[in-house]
N, C-alpha and C positions, 0 to 999 in steps of 0.2 A: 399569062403575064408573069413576069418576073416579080415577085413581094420580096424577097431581100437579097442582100449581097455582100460580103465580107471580102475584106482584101487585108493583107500585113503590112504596116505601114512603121517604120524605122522613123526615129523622132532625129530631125537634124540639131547640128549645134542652132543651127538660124535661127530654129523655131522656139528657142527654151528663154526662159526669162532670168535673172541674176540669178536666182537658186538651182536653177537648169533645171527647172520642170517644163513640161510645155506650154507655153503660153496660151492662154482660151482664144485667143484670136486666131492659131493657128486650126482648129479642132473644123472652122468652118472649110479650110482647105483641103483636109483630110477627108470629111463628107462632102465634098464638092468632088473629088476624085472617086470615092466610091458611089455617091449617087449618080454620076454618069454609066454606070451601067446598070442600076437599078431599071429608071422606066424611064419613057418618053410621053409618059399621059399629060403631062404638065408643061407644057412650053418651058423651056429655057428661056432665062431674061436676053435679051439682045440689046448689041451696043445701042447707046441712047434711050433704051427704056427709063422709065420713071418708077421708080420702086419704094416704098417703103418699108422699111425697117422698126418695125416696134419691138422695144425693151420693157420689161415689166418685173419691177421689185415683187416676187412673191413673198417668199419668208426671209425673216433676220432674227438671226441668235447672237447667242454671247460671240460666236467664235465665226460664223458666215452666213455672207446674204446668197439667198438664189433668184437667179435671173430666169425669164422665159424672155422667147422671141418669136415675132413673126416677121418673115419676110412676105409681102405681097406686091401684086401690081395691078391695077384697077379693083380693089378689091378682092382679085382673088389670092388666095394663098399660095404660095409657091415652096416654102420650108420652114415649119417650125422647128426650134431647138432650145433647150435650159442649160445651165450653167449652175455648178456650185461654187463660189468662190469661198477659200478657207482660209483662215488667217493662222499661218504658224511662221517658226521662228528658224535661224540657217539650218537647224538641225531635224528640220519636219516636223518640230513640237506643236501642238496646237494651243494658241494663245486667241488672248478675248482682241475684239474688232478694235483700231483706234475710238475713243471719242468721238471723233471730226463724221467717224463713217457710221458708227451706232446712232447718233442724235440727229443725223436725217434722213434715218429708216422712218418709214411710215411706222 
């Protein structure tokens, strides 16, 4: 069985946010392309499945929170993934989290 797989993947304009980085929403696109040829041990979700999606605040600093995720479908797990979100400034500077997003971190 195939355990990993790597593919080069060119960041579009579509995919970047006001600072033209790429947005984390696009990153699940990006492994959705290259885990199509990873494995087939796991079902693929199919149209009208009922899927769940959990978010989970792990850590929060001065400057960013990290997310994890689980995709599942009756329970079982279909793809986990984390996320760093980083709070910096037009020039990639790294600055502390608004107020608004520090004070309802856990």
């Amino acid at each position: 069985m195939l355990t990993a797989h790597e593919i080069s993947i060119r960041v579009r304009y579509c995919e970047t946010d006001a600072m033209g980085f790429l947005h984390h929403a696009n990153f699940r696109d990006s492994g959705s392309e290259s885990g199509c040829h990873l494995s087939s041990s796991v079902p693929c979700p199919r149209y009208d499945d009922l899927l769940t999606l959990r978010t989970q605040v792990e850590r929060v600093s001065a400057a960013k929170i990290e997310h994890s995720y689980r995709l599942s479908r009756n329970d079982q797990v279909l793809a986990t993934a984390s996320s760093v979100l980083a709070c910096v400034d037009k020039s990639g500077r790294v600055q502390r989290l608004p107020e608004s997003l520090s004070t309802h971190a856990p």
